[in-house]
DOMILO-757273 format. One record per residue: z, y, x of N, C-alpha, C in turn. Coordinates in pm, 1 decimal, padded with zeros to 6 digits. Each point is the difference from the previous one (the first is absolute). Layout:
! residues N
> Z / Y / X / Z / Y / X / Z / Y / X
...
//
This chain:
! residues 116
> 11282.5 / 12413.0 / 16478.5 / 00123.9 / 00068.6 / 00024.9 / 00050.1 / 00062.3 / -00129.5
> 00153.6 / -00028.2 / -00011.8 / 00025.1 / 00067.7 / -00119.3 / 00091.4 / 00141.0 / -00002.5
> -00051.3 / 00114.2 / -00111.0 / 00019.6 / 00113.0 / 00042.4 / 00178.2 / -00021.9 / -00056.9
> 00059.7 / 00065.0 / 00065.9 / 00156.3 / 00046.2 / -00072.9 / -00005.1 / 00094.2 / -00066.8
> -00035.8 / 00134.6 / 00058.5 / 00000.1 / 00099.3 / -00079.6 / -00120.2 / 00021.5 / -00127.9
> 00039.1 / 00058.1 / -00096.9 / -00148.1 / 00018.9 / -00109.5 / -00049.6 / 00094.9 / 00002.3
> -00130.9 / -00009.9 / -00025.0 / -00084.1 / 00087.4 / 00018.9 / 00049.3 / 00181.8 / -00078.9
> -00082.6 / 00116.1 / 00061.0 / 00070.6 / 00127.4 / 00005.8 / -00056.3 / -00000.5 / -00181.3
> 00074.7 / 00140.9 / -00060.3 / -00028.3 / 00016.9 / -00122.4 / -00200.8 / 00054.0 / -00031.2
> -00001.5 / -00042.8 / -00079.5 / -00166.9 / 00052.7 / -00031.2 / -00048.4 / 00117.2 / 00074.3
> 00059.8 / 00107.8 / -00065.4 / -00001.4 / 00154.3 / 00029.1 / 00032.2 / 00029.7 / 00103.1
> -00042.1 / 00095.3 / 00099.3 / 00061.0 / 00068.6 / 00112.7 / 00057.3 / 00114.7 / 00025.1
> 00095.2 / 00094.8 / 00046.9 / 00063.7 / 00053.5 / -00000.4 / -00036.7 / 00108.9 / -00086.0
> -00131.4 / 00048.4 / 00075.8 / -00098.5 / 00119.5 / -00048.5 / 00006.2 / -00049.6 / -00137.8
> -00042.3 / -00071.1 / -00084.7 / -00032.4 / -00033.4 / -00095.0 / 00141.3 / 00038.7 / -00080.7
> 00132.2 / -00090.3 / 00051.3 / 00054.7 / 00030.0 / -00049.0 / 00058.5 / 00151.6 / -00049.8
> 00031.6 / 00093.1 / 00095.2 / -00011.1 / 00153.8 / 00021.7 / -00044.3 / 00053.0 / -00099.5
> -00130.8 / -00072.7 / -00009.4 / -00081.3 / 00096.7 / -00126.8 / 00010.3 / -00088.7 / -00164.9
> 00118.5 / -00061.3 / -00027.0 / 00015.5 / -00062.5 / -00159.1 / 00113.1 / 00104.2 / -00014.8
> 00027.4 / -00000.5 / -00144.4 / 00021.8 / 00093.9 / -00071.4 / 00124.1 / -00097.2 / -00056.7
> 00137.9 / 00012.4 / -00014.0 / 00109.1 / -00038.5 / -00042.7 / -00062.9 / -00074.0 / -00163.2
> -00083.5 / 00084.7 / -00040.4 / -00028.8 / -00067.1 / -00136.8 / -00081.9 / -00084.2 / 00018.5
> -00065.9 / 00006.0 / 00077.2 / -00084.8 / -00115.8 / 00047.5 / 00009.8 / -00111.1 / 00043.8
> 00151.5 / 00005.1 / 00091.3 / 00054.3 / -00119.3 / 00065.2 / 00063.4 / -00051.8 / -00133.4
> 00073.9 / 00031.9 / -00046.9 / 00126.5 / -00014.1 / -00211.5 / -00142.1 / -00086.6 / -00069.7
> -00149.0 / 00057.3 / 00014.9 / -00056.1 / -00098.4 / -00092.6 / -00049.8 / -00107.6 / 00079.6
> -00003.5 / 00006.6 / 00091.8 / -00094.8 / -00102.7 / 00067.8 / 00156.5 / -00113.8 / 00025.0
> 00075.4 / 00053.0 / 00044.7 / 00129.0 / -00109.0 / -00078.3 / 00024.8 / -00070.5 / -00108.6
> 00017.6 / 00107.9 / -00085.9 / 00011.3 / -00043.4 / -00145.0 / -00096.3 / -00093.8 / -00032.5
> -00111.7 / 00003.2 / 00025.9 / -00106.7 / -00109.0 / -00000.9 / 00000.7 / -00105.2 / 00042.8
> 00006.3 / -00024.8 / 00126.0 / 00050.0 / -00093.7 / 00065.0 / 00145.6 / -00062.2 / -00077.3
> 00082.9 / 00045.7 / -00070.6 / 00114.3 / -00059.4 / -00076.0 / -00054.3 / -00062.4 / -00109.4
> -00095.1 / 00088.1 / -00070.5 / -00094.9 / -00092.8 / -00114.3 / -00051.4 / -00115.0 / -00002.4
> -00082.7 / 00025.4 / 00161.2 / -00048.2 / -00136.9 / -00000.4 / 00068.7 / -00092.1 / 00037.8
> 00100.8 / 00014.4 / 00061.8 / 00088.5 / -00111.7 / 00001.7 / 00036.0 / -00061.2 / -00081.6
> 00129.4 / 00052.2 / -00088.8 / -00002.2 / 00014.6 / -00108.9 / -00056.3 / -00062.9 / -00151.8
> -00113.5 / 00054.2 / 00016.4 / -00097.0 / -00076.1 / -00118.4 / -00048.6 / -00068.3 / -00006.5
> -00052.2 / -00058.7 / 00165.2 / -00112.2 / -00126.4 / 00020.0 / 00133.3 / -00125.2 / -00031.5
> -00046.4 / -00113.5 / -00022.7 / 00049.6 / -00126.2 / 00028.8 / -00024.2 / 00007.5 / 00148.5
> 00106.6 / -00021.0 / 00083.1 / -00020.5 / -00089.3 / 00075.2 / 00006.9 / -00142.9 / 00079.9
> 00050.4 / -00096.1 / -00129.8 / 00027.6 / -00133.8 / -00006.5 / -00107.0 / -00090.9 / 00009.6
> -00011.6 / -00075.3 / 00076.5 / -00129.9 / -00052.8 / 00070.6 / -00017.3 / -00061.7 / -00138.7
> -00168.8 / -00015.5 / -00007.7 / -00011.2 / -00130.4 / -00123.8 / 00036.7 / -00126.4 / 00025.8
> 00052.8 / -00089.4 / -00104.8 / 00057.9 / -00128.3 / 00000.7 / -00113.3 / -00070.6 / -00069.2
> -00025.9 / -00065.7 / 00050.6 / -00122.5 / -00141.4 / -00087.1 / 00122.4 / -00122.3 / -00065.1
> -00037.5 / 00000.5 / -00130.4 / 00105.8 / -00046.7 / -00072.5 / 00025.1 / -00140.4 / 00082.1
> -00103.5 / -00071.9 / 00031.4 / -00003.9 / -00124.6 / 00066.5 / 00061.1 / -00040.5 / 00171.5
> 00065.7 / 00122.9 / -00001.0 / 00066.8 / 00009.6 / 00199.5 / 00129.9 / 00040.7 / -00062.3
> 00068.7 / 00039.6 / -00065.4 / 00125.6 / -00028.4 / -00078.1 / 00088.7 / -00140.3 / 00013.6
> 00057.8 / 00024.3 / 00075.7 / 00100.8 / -00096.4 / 00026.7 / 00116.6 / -00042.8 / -00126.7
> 00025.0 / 00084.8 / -00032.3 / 00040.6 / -00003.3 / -00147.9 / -00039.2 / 00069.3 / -00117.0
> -00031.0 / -00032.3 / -00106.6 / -00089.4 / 00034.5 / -00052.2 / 00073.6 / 00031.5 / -00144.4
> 00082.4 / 00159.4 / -00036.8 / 00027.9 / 00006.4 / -00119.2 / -00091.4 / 00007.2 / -00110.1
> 00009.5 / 00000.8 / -00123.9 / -00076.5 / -00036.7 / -00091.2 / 00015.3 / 00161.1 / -00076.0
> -00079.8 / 00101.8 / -00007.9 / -00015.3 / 00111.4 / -00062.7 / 00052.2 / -00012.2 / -00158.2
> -00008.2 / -00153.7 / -00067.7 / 00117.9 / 00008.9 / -00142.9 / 00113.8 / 00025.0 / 00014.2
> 00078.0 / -00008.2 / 00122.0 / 00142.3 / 00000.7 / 00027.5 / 00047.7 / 00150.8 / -00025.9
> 00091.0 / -00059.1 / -00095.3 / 00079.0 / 00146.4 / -00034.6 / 00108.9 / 00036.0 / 00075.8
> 00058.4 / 00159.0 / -00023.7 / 00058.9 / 00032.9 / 00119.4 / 00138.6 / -00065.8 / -00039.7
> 00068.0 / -00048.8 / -00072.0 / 00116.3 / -00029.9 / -00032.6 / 00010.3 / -00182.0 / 00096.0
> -00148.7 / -00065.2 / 00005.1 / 00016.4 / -00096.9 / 00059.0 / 00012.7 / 00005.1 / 00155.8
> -00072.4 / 00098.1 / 00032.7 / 00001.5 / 00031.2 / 00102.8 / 00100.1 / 00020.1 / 00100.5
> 00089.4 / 00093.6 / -00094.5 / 00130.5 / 00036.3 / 00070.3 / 00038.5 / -00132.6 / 00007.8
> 00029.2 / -00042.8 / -00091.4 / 00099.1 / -00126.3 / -00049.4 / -00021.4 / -00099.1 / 00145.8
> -00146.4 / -00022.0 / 00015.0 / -00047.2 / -00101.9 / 00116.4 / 00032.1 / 00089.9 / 00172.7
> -00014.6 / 00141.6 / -00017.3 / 00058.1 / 00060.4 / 00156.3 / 00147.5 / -00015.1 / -00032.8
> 00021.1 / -00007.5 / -00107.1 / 00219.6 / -00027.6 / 00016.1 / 00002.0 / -00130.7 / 00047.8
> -00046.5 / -00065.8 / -00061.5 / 00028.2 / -00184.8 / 00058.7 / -00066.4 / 00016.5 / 00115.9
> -00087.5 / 00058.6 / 00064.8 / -00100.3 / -00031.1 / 00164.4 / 00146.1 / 00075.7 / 00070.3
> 00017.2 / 00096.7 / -00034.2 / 00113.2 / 00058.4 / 00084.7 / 00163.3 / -00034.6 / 00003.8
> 00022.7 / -00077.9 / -00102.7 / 00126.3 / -00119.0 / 00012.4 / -00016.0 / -00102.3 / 00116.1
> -00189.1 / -00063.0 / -00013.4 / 00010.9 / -00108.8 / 00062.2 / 00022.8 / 00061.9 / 00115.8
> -00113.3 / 00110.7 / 00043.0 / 00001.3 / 00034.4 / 00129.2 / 00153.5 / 00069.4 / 00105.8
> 00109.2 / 00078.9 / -00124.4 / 00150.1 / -00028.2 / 00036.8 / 00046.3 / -00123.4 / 00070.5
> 00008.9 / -00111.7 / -00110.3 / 00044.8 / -00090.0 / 00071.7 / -00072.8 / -00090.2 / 00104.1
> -00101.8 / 00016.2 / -00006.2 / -00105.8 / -00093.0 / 00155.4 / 00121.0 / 00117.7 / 00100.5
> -00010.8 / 00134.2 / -00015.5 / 00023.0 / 00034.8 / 00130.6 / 00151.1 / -00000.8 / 00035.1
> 00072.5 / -00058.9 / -00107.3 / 00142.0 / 00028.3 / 00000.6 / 00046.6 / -00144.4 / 00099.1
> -00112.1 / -00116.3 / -00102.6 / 00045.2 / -00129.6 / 00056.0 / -00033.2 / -00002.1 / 00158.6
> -00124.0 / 00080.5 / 00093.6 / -00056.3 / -00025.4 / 00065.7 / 00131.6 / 00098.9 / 00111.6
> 00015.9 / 00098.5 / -00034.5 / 00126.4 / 00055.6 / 00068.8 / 00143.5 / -00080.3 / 00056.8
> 00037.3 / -00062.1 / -00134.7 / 00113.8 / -00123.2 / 00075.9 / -00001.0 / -00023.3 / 00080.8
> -00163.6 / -00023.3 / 00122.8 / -00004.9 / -00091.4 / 00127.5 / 00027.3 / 00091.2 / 00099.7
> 00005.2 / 00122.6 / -00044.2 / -00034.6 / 00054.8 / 00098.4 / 00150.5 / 00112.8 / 00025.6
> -00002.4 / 00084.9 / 00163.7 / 00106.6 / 00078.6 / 00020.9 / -00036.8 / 00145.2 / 00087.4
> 00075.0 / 00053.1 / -00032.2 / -00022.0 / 00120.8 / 00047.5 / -00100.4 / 00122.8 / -00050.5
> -00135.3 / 00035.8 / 00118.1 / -00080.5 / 00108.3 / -00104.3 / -00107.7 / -00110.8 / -00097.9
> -00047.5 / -00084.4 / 00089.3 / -00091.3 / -00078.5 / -00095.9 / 00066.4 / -00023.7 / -00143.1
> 00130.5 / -00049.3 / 00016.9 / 00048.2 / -00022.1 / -00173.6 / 00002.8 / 00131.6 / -00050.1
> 00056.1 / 00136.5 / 00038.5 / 00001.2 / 00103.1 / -00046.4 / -00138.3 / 00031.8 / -00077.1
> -00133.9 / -00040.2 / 00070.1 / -00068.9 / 00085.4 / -00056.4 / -00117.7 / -00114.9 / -00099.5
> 00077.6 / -00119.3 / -00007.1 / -00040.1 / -00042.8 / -00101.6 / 00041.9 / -00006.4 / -00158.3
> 00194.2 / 00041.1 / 00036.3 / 00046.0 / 00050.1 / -00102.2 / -00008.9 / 00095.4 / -00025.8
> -00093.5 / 00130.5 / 00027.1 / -00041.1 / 00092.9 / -00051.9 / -00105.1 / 00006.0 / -00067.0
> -00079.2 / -00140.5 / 00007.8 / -00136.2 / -00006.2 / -00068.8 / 00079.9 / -00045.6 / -00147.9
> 00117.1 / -00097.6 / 00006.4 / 00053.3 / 00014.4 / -00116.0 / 00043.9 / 00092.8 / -00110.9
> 00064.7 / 00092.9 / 00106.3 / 00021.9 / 00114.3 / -00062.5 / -00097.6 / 00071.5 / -00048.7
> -00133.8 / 00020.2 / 00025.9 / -00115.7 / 00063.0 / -00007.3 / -00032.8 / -00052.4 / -00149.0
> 00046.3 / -00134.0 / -00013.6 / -00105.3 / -00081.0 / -00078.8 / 00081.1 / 00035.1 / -00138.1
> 00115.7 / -00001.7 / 00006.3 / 00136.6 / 00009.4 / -00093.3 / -00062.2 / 00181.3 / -00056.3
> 00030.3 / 00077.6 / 00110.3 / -00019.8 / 00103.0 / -00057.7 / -00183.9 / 00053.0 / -00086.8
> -00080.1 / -00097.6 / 00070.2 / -00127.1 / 00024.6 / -00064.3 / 00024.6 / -00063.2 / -00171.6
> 00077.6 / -00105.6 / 00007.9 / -00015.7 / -00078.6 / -00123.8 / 00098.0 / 00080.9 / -00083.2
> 00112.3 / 00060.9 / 00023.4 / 00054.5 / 00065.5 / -00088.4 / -00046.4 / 00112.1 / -00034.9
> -00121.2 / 00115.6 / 00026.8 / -00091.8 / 00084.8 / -00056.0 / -00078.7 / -00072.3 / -00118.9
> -00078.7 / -00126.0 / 00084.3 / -00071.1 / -00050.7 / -00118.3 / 00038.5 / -00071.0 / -00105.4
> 00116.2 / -00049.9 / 00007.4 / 00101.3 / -00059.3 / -00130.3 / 00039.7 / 00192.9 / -00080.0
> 00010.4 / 00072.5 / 00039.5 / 00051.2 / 00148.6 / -00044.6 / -00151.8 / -00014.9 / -00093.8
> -00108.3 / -00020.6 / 00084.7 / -00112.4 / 00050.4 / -00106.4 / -00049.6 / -00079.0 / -00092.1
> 00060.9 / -00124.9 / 00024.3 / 00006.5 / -00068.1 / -00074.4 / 00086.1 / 00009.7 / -00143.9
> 00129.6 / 00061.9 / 00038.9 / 00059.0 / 00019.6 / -00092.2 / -00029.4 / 00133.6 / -00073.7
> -00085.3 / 00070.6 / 00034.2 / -00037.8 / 00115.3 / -00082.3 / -00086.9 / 00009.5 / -00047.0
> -00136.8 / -00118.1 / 00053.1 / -00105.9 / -00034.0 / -00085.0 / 00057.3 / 00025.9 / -00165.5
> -00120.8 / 00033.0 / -00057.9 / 00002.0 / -00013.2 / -00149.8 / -00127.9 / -00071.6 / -00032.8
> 00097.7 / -00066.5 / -00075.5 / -00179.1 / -00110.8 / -00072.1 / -00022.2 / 00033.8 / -00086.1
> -00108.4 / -00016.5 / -00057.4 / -00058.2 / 00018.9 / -00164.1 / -00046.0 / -00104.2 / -00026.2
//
């Protein structure tokens, strides 16, 4: 059987009663740390990488290759919209729009890169 509700907080009322405002501020604040500071991005085994960038890649190529992924991916969704009417076309031409406005940030940082 599966529960809906989640389980009650650690502490019980009594318990709670007796913490001290500064006590609850650090035992927070802590809890923000560890959030915070740990990684929590699962490990990747280089070999389960579906695509596999190459750690030489500099950031200027980089952009350069998410500007062209996000042109192509504009027009796949622009061409793929034509067929269609109403909300379905609506909200595939918004993935366009999405894609337009992502690529014009990264063409911006592109254009402010400085090389040496």
């Amino acid at each position: 059987m599966k529960k809906i509700v989640p389980d009650p907080p650690a502490f019980t009322l009594p318990d709670a009663a007796e913490c001290t405002p500064e006590s609850l501020d650090r035992a927070a604040a802590n809890r923000a740390l560890d959030y915070y500071l740990t990684d929590h991005r699962p490990v990747r085994i280089a070999g389960s990488c579906t695509y596999a960038i190459p750690n030489s890649v500099n950031l200027e190529a980089a952009l350069a290759q998410a500007s062209d992924l996000l042109r192509c991916m504009g027009a796949t969704a622009n061409e793929a919209g034509n067929g269609l009417h109403g909300a379905q076309r609506d909200v595939v031409l918004s993935i366009v729009h999405l894609a337009e406005l992502a690529r014009a940030y990264v063409d911006k940082s592109l254009d402010c890169l400085v090389t040496h």
